[in-house]
PASEBA-1860 file (N, C-alpha, C; in nm, 3 decimals):
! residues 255
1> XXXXXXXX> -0.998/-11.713/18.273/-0.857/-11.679/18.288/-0.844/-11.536/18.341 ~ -0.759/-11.486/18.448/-0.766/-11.392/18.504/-0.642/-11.308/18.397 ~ -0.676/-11.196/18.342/-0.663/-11.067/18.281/-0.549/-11.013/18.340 ~ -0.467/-10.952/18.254/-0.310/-10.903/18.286/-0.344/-10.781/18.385 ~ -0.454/-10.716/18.306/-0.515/-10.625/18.421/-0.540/-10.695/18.548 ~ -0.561/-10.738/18.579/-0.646/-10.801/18.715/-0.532/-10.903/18.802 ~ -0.439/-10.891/18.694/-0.316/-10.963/18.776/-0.237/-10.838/18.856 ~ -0.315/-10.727/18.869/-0.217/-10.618/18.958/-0.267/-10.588/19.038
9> XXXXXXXX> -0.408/-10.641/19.063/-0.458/-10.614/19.162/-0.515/-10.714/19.250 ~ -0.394/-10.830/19.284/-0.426/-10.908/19.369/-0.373/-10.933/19.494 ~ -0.381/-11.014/19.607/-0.324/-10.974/19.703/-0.132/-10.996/19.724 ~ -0.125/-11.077/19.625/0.019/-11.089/19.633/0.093/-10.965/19.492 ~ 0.183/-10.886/19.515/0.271/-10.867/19.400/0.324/-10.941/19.275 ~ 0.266/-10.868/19.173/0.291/-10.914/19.015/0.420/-10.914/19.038 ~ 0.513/-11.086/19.035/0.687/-11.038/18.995/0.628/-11.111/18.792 ~ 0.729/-11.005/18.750/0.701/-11.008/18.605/0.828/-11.042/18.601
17> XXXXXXXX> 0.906/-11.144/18.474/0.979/-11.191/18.446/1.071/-11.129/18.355 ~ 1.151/-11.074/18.377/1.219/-10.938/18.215/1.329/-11.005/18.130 ~ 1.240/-10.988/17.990/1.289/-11.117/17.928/1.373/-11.000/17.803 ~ 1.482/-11.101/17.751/1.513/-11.053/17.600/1.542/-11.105/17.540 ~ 1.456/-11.206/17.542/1.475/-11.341/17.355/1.367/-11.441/17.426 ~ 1.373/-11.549/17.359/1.222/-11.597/17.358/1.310/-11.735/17.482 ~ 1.454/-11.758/17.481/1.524/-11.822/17.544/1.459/-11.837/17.714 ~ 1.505/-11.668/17.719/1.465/-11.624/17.831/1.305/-11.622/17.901
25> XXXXXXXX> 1.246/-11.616/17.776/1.102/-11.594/17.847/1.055/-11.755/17.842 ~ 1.099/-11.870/17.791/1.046/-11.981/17.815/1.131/-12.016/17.961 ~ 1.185/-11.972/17.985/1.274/-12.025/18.153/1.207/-11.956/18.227 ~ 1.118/-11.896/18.238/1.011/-11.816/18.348/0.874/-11.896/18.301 ~ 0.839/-11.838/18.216/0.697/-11.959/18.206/0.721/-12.088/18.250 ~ 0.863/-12.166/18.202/0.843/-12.289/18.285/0.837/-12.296/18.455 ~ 0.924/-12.173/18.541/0.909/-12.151/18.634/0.755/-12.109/18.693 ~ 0.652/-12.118/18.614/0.516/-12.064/18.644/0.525/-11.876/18.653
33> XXXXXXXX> 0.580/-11.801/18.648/0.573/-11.639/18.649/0.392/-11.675/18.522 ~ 0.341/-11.569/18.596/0.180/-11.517/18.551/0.243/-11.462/18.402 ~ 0.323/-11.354/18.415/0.340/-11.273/18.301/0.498/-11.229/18.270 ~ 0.527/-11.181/18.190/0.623/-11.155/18.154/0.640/-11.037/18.055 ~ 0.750/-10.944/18.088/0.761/-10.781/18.009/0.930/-10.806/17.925 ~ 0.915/-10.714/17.809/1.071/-10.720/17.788/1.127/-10.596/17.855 ~ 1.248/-10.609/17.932/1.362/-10.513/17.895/1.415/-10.429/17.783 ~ 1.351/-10.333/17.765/1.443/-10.247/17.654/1.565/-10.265/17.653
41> XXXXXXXX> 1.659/-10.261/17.752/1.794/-10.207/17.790/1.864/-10.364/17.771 ~ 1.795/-10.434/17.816/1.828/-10.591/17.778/1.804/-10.615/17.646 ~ 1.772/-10.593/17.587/1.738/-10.659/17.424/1.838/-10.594/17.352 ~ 1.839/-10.418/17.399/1.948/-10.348/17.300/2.105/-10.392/17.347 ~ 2.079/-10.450/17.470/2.244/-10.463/17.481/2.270/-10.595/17.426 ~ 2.164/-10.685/17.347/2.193/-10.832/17.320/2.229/-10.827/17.169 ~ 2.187/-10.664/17.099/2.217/-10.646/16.981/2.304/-10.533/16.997 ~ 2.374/-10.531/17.069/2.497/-10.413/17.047/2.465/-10.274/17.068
49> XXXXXXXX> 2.358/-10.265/17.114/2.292/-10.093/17.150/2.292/-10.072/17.265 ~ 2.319/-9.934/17.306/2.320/-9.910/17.426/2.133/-9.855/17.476 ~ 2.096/-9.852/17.607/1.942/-9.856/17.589/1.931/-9.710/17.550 ~ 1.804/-9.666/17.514/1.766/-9.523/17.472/1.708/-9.499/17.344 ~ 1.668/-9.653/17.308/1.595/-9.624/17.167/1.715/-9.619/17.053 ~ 1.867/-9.650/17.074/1.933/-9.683/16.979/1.921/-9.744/16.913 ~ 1.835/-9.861/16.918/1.828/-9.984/16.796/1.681/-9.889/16.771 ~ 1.620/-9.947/16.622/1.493/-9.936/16.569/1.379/-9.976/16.642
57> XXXXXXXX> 1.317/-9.971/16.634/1.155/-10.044/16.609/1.117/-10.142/16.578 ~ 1.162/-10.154/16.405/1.159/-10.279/16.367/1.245/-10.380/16.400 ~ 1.372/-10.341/16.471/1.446/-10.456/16.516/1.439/-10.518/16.663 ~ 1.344/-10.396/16.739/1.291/-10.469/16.853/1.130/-10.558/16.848 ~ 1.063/-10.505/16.704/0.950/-10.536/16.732/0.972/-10.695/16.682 ~ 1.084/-10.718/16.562/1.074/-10.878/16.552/1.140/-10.992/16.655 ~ 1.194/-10.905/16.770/1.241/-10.991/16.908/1.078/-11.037/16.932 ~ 1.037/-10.875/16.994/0.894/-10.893/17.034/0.772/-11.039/16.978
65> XXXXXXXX> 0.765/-11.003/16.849/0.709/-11.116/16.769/0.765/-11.227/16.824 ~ 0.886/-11.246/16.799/0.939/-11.436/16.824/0.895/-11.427/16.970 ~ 0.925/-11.344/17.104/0.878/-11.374/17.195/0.729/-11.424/17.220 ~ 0.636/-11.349/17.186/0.512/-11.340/17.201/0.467/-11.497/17.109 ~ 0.496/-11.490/17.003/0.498/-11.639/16.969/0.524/-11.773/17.018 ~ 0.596/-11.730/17.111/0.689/-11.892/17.191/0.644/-11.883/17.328 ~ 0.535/-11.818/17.370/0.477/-11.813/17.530/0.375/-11.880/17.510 ~ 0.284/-11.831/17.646/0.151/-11.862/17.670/0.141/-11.734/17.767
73> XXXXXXXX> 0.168/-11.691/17.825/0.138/-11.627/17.911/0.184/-11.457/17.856 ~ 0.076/-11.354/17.924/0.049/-11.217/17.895/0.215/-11.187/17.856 ~ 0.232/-11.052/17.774/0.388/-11.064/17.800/0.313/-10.842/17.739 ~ 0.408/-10.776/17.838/0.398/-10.657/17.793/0.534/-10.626/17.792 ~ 0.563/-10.485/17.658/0.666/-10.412/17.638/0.706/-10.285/17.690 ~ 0.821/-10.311/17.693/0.922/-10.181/17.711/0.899/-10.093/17.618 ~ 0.850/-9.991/17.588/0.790/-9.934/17.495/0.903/-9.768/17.482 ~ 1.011/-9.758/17.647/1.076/-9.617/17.660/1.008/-9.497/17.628
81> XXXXXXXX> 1.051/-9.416/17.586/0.906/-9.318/17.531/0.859/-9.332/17.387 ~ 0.855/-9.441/17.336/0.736/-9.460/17.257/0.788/-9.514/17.091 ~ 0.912/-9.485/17.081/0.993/-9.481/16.962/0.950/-9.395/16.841 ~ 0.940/-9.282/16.856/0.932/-9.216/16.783/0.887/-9.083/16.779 ~ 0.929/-8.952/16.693/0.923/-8.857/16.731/0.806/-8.800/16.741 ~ 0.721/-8.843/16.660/0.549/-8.784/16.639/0.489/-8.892/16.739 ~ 0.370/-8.793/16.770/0.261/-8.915/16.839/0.211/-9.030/16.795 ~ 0.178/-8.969/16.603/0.085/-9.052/16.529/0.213/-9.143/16.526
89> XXXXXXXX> 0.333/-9.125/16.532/0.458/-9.285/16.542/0.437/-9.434/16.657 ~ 0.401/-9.317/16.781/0.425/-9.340/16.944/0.305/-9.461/16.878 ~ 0.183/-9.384/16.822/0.015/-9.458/16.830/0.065/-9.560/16.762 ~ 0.135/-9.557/16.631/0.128/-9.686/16.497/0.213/-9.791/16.596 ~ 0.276/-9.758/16.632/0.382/-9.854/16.747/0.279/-9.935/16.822 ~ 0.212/-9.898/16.897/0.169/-9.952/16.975/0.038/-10.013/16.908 ~ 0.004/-9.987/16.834/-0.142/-10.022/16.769/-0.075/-10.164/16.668 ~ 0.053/-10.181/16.650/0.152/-10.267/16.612/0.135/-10.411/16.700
97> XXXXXXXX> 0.206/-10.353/16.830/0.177/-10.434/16.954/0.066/-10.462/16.967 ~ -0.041/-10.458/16.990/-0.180/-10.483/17.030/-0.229/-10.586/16.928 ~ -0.204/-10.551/16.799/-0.188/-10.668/16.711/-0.157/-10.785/16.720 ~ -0.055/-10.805/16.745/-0.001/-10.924/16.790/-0.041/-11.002/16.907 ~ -0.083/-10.910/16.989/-0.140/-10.991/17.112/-0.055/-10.943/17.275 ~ 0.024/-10.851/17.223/0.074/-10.776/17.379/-0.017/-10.707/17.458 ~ -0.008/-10.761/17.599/-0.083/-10.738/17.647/-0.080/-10.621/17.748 ~ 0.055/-10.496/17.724/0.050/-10.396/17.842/0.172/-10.351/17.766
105> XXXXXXXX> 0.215/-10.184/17.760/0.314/-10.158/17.803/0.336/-10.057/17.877 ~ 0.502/-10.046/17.896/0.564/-9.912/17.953/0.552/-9.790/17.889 ~ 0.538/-9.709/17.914/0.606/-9.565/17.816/0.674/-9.468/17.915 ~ 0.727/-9.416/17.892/0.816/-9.317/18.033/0.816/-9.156/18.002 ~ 0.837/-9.117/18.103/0.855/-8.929/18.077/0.958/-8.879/18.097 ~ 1.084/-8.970/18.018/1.245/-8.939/17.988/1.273/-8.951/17.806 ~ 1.356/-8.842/17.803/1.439/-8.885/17.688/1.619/-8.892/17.686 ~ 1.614/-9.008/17.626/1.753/-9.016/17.647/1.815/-8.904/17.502
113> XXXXXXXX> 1.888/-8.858/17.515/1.965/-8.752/17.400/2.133/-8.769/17.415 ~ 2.200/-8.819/17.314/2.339/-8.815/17.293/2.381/-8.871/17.448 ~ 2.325/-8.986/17.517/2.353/-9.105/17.601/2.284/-9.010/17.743 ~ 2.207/-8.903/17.724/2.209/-8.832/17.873/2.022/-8.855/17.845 ~ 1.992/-8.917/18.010/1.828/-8.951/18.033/1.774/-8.821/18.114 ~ 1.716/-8.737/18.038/1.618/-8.645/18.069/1.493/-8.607/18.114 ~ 1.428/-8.561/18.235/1.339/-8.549/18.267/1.245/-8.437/18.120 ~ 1.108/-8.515/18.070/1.046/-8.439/18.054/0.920/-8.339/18.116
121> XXXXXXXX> 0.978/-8.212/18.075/0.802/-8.147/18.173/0.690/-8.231/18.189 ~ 0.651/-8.204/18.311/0.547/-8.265/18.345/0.443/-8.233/18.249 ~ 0.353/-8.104/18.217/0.332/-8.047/18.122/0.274/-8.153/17.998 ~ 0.415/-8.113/17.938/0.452/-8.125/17.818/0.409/-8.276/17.747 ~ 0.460/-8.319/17.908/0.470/-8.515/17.875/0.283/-8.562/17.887 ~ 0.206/-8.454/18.032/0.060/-8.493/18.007/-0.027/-8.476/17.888 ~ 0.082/-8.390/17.807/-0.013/-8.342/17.676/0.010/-8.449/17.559 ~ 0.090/-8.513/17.572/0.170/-8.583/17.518/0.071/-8.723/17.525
129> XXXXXXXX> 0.051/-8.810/17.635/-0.010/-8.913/17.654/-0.137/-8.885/17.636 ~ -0.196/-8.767/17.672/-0.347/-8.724/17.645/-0.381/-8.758/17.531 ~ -0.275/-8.723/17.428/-0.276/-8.709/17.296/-0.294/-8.850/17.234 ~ -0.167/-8.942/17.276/-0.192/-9.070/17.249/-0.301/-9.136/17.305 ~ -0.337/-9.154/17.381/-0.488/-9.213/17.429/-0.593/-9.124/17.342 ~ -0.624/-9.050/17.318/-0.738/-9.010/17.246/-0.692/-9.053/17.116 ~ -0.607/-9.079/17.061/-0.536/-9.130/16.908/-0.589/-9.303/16.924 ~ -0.581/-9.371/17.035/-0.612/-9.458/17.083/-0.740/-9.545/17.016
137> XXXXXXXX> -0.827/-9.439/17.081/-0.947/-9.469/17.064/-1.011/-9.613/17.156 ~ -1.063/-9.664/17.080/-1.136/-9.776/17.157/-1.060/-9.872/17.175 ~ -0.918/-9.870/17.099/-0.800/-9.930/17.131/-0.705/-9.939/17.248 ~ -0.762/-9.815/17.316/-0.693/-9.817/17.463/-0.717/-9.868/17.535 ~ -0.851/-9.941/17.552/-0.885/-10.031/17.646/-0.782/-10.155/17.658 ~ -0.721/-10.221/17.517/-0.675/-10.368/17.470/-0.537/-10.371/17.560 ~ -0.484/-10.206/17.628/-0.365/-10.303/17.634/-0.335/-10.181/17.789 ~ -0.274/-10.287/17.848/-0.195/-10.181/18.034/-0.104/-10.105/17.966
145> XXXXXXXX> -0.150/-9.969/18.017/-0.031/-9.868/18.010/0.014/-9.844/18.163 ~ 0.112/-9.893/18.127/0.180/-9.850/18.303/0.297/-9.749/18.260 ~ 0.274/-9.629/18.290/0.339/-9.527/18.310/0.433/-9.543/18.355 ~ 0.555/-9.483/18.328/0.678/-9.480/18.408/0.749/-9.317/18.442 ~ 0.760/-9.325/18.521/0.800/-9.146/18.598/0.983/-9.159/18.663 ~ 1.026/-9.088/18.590/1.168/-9.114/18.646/1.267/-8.982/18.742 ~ 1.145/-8.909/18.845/1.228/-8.837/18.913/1.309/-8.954/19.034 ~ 1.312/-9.017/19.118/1.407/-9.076/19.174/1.491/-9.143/19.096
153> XXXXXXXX> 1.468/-9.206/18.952/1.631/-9.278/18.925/1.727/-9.170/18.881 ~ 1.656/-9.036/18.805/1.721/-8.951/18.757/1.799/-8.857/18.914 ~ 1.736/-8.905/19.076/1.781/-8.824/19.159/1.759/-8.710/19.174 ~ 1.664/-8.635/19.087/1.627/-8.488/19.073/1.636/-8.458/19.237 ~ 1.610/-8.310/19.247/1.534/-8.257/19.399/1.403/-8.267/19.426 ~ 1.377/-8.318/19.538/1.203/-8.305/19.567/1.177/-8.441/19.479 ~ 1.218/-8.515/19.470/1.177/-8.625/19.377/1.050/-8.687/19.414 ~ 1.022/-8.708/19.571/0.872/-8.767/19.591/0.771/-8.655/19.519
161> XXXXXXXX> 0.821/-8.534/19.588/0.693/-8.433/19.548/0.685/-8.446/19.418 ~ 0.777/-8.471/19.317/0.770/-8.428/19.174/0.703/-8.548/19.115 ~ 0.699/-8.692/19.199/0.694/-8.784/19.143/0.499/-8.779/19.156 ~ 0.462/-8.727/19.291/0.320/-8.760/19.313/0.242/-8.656/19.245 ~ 0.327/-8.546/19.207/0.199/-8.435/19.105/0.207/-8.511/18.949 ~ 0.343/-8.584/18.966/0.346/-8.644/18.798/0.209/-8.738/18.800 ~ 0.181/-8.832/18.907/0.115/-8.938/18.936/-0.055/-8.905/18.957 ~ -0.061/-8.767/18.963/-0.218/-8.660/18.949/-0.247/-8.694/18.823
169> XXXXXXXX> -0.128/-8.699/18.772/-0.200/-8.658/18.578/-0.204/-8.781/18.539 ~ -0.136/-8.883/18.567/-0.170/-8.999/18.532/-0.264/-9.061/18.550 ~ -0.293/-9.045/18.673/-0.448/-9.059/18.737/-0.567/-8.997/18.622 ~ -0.574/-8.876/18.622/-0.643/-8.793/18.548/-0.678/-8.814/18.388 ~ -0.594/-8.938/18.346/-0.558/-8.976/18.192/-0.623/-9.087/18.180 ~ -0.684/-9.149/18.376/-0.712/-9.298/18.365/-0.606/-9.394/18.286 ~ -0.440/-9.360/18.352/-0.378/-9.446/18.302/-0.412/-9.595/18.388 ~ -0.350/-9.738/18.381/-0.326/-9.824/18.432/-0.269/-9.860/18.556
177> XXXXXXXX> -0.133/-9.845/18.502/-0.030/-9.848/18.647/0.038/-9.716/18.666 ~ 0.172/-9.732/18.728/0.255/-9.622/18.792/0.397/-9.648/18.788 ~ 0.506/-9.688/18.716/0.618/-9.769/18.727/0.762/-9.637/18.737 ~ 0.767/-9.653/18.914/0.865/-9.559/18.946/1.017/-9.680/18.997 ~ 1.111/-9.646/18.891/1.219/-9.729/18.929/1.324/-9.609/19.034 ~ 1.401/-9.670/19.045/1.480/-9.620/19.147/1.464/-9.569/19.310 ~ 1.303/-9.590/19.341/1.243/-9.590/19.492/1.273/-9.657/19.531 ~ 1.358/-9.702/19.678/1.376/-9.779/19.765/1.349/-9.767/19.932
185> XXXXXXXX> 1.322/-9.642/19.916/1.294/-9.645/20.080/1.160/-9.643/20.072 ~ 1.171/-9.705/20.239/1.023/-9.797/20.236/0.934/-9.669/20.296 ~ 0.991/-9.540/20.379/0.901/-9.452/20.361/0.845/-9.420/20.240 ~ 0.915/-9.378/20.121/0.853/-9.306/20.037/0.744/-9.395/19.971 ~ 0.808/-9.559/19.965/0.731/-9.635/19.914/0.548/-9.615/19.965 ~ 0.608/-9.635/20.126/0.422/-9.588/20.149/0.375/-9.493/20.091 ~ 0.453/-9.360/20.120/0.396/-9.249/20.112/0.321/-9.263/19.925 ~ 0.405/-9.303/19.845/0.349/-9.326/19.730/0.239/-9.410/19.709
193> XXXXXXXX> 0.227/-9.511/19.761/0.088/-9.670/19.805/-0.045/-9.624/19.826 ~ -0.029/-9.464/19.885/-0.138/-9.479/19.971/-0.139/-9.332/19.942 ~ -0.076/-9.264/19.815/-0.180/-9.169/19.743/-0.221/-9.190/19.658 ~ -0.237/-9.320/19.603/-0.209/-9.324/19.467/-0.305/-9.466/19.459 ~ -0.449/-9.462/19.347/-0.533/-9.593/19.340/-0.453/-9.654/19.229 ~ -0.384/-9.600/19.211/-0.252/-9.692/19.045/-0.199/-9.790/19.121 ~ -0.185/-9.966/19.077/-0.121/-9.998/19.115/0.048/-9.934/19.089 ~ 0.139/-9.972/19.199/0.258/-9.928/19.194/0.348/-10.018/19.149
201> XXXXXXXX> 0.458/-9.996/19.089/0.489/-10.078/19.000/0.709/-10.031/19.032 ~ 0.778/-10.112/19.158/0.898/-10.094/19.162/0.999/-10.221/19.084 ~ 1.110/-10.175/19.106/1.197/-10.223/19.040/1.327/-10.294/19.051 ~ 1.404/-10.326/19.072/1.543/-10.440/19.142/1.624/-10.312/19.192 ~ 1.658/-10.308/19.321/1.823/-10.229/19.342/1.884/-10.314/19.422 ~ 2.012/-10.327/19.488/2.034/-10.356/19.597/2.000/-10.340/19.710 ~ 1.934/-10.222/19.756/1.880/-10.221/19.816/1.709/-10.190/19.889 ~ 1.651/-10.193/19.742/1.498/-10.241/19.757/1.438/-10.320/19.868
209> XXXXXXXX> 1.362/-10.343/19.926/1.355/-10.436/20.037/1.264/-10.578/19.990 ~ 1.237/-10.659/20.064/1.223/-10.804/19.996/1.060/-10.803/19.980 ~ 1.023/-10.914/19.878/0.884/-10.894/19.813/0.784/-10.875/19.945 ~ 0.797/-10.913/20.021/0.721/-10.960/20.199/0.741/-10.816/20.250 ~ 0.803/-10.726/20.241/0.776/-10.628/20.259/0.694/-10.542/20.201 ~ 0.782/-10.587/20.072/0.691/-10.449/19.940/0.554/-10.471/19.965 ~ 0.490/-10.621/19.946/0.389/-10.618/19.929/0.266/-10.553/20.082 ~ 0.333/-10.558/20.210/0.292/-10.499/20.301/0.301/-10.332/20.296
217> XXXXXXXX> 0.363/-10.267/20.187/0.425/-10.160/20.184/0.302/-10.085/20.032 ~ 0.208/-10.212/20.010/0.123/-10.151/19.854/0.165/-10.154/19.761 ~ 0.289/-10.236/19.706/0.388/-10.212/19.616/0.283/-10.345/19.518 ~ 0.247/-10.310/19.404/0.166/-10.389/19.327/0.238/-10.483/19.245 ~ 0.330/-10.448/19.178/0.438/-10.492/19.054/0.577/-10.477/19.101 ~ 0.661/-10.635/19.049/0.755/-10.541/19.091/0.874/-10.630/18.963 ~ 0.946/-10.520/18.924/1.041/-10.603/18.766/1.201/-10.603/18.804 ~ 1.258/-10.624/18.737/1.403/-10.670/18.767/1.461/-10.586/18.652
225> XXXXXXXX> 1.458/-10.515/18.560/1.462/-10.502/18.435/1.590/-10.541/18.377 ~ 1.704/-10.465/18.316/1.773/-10.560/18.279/1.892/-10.600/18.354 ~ 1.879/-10.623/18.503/1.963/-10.679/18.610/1.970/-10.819/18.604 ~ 1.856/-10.932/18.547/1.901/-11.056/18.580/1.994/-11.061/18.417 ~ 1.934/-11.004/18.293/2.024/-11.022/18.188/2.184/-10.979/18.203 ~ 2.212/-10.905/18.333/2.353/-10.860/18.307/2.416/-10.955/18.428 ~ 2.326/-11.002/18.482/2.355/-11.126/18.609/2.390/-11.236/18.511 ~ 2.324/-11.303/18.447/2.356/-11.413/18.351/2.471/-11.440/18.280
233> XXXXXXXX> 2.516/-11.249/18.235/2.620/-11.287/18.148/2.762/-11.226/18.234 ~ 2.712/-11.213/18.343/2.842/-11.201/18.410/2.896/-11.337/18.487 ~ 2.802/-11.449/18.485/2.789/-11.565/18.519/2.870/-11.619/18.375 ~ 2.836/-11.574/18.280/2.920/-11.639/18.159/3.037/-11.615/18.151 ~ 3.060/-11.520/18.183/3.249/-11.456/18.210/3.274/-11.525/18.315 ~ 3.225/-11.567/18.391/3.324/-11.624/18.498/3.357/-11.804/18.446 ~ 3.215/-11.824/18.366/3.231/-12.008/18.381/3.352/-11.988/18.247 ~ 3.336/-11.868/18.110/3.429/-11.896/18.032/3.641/-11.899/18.076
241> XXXXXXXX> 3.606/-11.798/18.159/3.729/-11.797/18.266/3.789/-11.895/18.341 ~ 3.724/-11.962/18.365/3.742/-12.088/18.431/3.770/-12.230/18.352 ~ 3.698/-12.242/18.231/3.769/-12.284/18.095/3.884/-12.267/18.085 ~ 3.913/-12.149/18.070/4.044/-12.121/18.043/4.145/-12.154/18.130 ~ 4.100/-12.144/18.267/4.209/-12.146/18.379/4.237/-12.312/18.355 ~ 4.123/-12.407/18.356/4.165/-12.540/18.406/4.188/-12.602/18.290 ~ 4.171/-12.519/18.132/4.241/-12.615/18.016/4.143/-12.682/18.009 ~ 3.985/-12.702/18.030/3.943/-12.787/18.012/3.754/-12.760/17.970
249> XXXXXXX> 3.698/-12.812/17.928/3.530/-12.789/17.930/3.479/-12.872/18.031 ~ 3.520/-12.881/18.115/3.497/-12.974/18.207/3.336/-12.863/18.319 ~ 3.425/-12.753/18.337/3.295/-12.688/18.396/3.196/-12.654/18.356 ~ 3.160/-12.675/18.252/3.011/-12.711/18.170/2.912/-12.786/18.246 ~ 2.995/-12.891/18.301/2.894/-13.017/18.290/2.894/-13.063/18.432 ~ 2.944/-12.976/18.501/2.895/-12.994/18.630/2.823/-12.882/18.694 ~ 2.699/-13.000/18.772/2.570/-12.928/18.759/2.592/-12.864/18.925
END
C-alpha cells in the first residue's frame, strides 16, 4: 500500500478531500480520493466556533476519532498552531493523533488573537517546531508534518520573499511538506516549485488555476479547506428557500 508520504510525491497532485464529520469523509472515500484532511475552520463552524482554536481539543479530537474510525483511507489534521500554549501541549496533541492512527498534520506560523490572524516571527516559530520535533522523538517519523506559512493569505509585503526564507527553515527541520494558502499566481507558484524539494501544498480560491496546470506548475497537494463545507450549506439555504417558496417538500426529491 503506497504511504501518505509517498502519496505527495507522485506524478499527479494529492487532491485531499476536507472533511468535517465522518458524513463528509465517507462521500469522498466513496468517490475514491487517496486521502483525506479535516478542516479546522469547517468543524468549528459545524459547532458554533469561529476558526482559531475557539472550540477545545477535546471537542475536535472526538470529531477526529469518529472520523478516523469510519474511513479506510490516510486522513491527516488541521492541527492550526498546535492547540495549545506550551510545546509539551502542541507534543501531547499530536502524540494523541498518532495514536489513533492519523496519518499527517498541519501546524501553521499564525496566531489568531481576539479574531485577528497573526504572522509569527520567523525566528520565534523555527524555535518553536525545532522544539516540537526533538520532543517528538522517534515519533516524528509516524506522522506528515506539512507546514503551513501564511505570508500571502495574511497579504503581508514581500510575501514571496518572506514566504521562501520561512521555507529555508522548514527545510532545515526536515519538515514534510510546505502548505502556502492564498498563492495564486502561477508565477510565484513556480518560483516557489522550484526552490523548494518540499512538496507544495496550495489551496481553493477563485482564482487558483486548474489542477492541469498546478500540477505542470510543481504544485504537489492541493485542499479546498473549508470552501466545499460553506458550498454545501449555502446549497442548503437555497433548497430550504425553495420549500418555502413552493409550500411544498417536493424539492427534496428531485434528483
Amino acid at each position: 500500500m503506497i504511504s501518505f508520504k509517498q502519496l505527495h510525491h507522485g506524478e499527479e497532485p494529492l487532491l485531499l478531500g476536507n472533511v468535517w464529520n465522518v458524513e463528509s469523509a465517507k462521500v469522498y472515500e466513496k468517490l475514491g480520493y487517496k486521502a483525506l484532511a479535516t478542516s479546522s475552520s469547517a468543524v468549528a463552524l459545524s459547532l458554533g466556533y469561529e476558526d482559531g482554536e475557539e472550540m477545545t481539543f477535546e471537542e475536535y479530537f472526538y470529531i477526529i476519532k469518529r472520523i478516523r474510525a469510519s474511513v479506510s483511507i490516510p486522513l491527516s489534521v488541521d492541527l492550526e498552531s498546535g492547540y495549545g500554549l506550551e510545546n509539551d501541549t502542541v507534543v501531547s496533541n499530536i502524540m494523541k493523533l498518532i495514536e489513533i492512527g492519523i496519518s499527517g498534520i498541519n501546524i501553521e506560523d499564525t496566531n489568531v488573537i481576539d479574531g485577528i490572524r497573526e504572522l509569527i516571527n520567523r525566528d520565534v516559530f523555527y524555535e518553536k517546531l525545532k522544539d516540537i520535533f526533538i520532543k517528538l522523538g522517534e515519533n516524528r517519523d509516524k506522522v506528515f508534518i506539512n507546514v503551513r506559512t501564511d505570508p500571502f493569505l495574511l497579504n503581508i509585503e514581500n510575501a514571496l520573499e518572506e514566504t521562501l526564507e520561512r521555507i529555508k527553515l522548514f527545510e532545515e527541520l526536515k519538515a514534510d511538506g510546505v502548505f502556502i494558502p492564498g498563492m495564486t499566481a502561477e508565477k510565484e507558484i513556480r518560483t516557489i516549485t522550484e526552490a523548494t524539494f518540499l512538496p507544495v501544498n496550495v489551496m481553493a480560491l477563485p482564482d487558483l488555476p486548474d489542477f492541469d496546470t498546478l500540477k505542470a506548475l510543481g504544485v504537489k497537494r492541493v485542499t479546498s479547506g473549508a470552501f466545499m463545507y460553506r458550498h454545501i450549506y449555502r446549497e442548503l439555504e437555497k433548497a430550504s428557500q425553495e420549500i418555502t417558496n413552493v409550500r411544498s417538500f417536493s424539492p427534496l426529491f428531485i434528483s
